[in-house]
N, C-alpha and C positions, 0 to 999 in steps of 0.2 A: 504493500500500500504506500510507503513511502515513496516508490520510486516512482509511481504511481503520478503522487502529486508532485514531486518535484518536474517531473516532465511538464505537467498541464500550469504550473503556476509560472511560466511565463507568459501564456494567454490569457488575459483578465479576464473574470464572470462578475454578470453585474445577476441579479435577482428581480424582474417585474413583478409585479401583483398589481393589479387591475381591483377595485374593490368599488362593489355599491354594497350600502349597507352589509347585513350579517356580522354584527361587532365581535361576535363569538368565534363564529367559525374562524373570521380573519386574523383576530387576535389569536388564536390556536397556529393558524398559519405562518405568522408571523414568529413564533416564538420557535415555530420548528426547525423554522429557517437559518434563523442566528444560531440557534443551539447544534444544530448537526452541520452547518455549511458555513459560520462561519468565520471560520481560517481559510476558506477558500475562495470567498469572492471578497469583491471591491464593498459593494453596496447595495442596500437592497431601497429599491427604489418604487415607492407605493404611488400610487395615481387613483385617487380618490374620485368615482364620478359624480359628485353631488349628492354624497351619501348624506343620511341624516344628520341632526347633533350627536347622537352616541355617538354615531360612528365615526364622527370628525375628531369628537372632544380624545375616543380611543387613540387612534392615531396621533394628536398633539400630543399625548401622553405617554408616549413608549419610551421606554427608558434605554435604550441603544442607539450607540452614536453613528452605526451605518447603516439608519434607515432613515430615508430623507423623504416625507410625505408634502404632496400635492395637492391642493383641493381644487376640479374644477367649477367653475362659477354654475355651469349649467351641463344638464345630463348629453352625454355624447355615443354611449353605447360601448359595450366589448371592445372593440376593432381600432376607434380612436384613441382609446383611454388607454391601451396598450403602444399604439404609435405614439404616442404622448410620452408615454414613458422611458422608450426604447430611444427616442428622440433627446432624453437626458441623458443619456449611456454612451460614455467612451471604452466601452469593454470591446474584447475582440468576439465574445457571447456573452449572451443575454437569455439565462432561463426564465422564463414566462411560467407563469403559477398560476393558475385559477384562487381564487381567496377560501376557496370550501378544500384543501388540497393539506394533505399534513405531510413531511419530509423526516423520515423517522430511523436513518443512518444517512450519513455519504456519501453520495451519490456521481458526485462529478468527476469522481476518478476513472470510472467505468465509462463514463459519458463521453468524458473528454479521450479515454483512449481510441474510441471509435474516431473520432475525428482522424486522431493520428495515422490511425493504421489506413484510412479509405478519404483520399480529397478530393472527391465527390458528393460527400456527405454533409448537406445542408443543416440539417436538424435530426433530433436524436430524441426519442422519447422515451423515460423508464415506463417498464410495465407496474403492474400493481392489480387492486382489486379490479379497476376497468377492463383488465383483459384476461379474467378469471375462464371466462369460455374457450382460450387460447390453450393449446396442449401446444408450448413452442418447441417438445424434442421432436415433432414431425416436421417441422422449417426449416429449411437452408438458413445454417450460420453464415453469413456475410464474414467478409476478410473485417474485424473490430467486434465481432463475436455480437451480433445485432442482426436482427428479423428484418427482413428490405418490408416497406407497406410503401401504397400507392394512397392512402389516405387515411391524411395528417389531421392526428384528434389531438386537442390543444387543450385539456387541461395541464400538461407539462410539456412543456417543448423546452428542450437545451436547441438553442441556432445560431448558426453565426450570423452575426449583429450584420455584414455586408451584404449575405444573400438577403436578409429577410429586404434592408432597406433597399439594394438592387430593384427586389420584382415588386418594389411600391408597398409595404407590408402586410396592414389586414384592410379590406375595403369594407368603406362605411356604411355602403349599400345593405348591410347586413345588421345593422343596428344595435339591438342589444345584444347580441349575439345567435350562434348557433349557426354553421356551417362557413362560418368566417375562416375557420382553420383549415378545414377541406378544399376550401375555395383556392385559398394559400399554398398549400400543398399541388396541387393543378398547374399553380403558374410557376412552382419550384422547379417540379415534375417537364413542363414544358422548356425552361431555361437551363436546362440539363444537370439538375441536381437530383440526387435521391435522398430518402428519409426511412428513417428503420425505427425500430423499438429494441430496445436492449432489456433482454427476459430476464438477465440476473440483478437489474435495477429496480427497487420497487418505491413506488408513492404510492400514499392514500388520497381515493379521490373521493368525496361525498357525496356530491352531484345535484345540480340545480339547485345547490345554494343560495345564489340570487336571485333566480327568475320567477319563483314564486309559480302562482295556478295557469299564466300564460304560458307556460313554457312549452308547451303543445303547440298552440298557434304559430311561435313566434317559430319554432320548428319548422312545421308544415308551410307556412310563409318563405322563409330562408331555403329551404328545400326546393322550392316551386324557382326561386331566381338561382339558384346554382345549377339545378339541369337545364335552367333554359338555357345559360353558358354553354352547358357541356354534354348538350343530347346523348352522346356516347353513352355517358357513364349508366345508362339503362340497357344496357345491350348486353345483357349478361348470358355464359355460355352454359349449356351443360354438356359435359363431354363424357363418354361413356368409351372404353375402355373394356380388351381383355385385358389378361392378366399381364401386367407392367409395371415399370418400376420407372419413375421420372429418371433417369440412367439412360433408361432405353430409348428415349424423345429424340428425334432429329434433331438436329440444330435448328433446320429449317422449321419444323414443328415448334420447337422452343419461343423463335421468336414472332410467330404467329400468335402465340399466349401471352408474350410481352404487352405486344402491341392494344388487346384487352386490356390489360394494367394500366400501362400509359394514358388511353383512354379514361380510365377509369370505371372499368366497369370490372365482374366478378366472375370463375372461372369456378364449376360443380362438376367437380370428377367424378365420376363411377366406377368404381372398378370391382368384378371377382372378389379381389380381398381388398381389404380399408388400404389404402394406399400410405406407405408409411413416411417417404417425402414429400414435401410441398413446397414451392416455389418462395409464396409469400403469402400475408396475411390477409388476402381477399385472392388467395385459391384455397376451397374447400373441399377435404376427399373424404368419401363414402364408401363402404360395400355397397354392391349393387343389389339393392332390395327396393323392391316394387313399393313399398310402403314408402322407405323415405324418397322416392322418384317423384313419386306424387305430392310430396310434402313439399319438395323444393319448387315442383312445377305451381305448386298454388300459394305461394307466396307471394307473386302478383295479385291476389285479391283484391289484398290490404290497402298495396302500397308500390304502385306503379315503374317504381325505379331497381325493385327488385325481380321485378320479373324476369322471368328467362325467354329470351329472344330467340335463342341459336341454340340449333343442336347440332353436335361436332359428334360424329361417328369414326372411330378408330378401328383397324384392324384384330379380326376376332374377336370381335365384343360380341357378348351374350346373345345368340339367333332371337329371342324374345323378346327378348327386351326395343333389342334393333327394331324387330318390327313393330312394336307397341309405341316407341318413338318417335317414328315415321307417320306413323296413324297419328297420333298427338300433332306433328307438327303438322301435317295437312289441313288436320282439323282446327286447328289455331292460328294458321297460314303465320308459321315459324318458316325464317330460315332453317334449313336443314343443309352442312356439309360432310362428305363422307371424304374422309383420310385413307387414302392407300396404302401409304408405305410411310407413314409418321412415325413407326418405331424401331427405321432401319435408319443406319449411319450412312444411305445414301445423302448427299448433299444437294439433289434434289426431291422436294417432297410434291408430290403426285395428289391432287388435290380435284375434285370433281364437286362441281357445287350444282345442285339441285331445286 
């Protein structure tokens, strides 16, 4: 651990926290911060949106001398209130905090080595309870021992302070928040950086701390302007599979599944046996049973952006299933593409779209 931070303590970390009201949570936040982080950063730098009196009077009151609070005059949302902040910061990073968020060991050494080993790597987010649904021994370790994801959830972001200010930081269009960080992540994604999660980093995240009984709307609203950006990212695959091992992938097959990612949309493997690698954190792999086929195909009910578009048929998959797939997609007028030779090390992949 020592050498650890000797490495990373030439690159300054400054601390964000964005706060409307919740004097508790923040203050919890707060305390976590200085207590386990800091000898490691500069300063931790609060940007207050027009919080109440508690929660002002709290912050004029914190008894540590590298937190420097802000109060703005009038309410500006998530996205501003963070550019606001980031905009005080001479660090070379800037971890960004949600104020419902508790930091409960040291984190930055792990964080910051990812940077080292990969400079490609925009931003870096520890896991914790939020990605409790994750089994991350099924995902490609990245060279910085970190999960590659194509979409960036911001209650913890470690980023370097140039990329974030580069691609314009969070847009305001998104107000009090919600989908501000995924939006951000898109135009990282686009300007040719990538962003991972490091599974052996953990925060507590509490969630919807601030946003109170809107926080649905404001969801569903923010949701509705980020796909109209990025229509893509509703175009989600299911791909079915005989029995294979991500190993056995073309190159040319590989980067066919990239290209989904980048997009931003999601990749539903099938296969024989539960597939034991996975690419990244929006490719999900399955045994192939008829039960959860169905579960994934009606997941567009709900909620439109999950739905499955595409069905990507692969060599020796299931005779059944194949054809139970093909009925579905006719019947739902899905794209449907069948893969020839996607599991040979030919360098060309043989592709017949239907």
């Amino acid at each position: 651990m020592e050498n650890q931070e000797t490495q990373f303590a030439a690159k300054t970390i400054d601390v964000v926290i964005p706060v409307y009201n919740a004097p508790e949570l923040t203050k919890r936040c707060i305390d976590s911060v200085v207590t386990h982080l800091g000898h490691s950063i500069q300063r931790v730098l609060i940007q207050d949106d027009a919080s109440g009196r508690e929660t002002r009077e709290m912050l004029d009151h914190l008894p540590y001398a590298c937190v420097e609070a802000c109060h703005a005059e009038k309410n500006q949302g998530f996205g501003l209130t963070v550019n606001a902040a980031v905009s005080r910061s001479n660090a070379f990073y800037v971890l960004i905090l949600n104020s419902d968020t508790e930091v409960n060991q040291n984190i930055l050494p792990q964080l910051c080595a990812a940077f080292d080993a990969d400079d490609k790597l925009a931003a870096i987010i520890p896991a914790g309870n939020s990605y409790d649904s994750f089994d991350f021994s099924r995902y490609v370790l990245r060279e910085g021992n970190y999960v590659q994801t194509y979409y960036l959830r911001g209650h913890a972001i470690l980023i370097r302070r140039d990329a974030f200010l580069a691609v314009g930081g969070f847009d305001a269009t998104f107000g009090r928040g919600y989908y501000e960080d995924i939006d951000l992540g898109r135009r990282l994604d686009l300007n040719g950086w990538c962003f991972g999660v490091h599974p052996s980093a953990h925060i507590y995240h509490k969630g919807a701390g601030s946003f109170g009984e809107d926080r649905i709307q404001l969801a569903r609203r923010n949701r509705a302007v980020y796909l109209s950006r990025y229509p893509q990212a509703q175009q989600n695959v299911l791909l079915l599979s005989g029995n294979c091992a991500l190993a056995d992938f073309s190159e040319d097959f590989l980067a066919t599944i990239e290209q989904r990612f980048h997009a931003g949309s999601s990749v539903h493997w099938f296969s024989p046996t539960q597939p034991s690698q996975l690419i990244c954190l929006q490719m999900h792999g399955y045994a192939s049973r008829l039960r959860m086929i169905l579960r994934v195909l009606s997941r567009g009910w709900q909620r439109a952006d999950r739905r499955v578009t595409e069905i990507w048929i692969m060599p020796r998959a299931p005779f059944f299933l194949r054809a139970m797939l093909t009925i579905w997609a006719k019947w739902q007028d899905l794209k449907i593409l069948v893969f020839e030779e996607a599991v040979t090390q030919d360098p060309v992949t043989k592709l017949r779209a239907k």
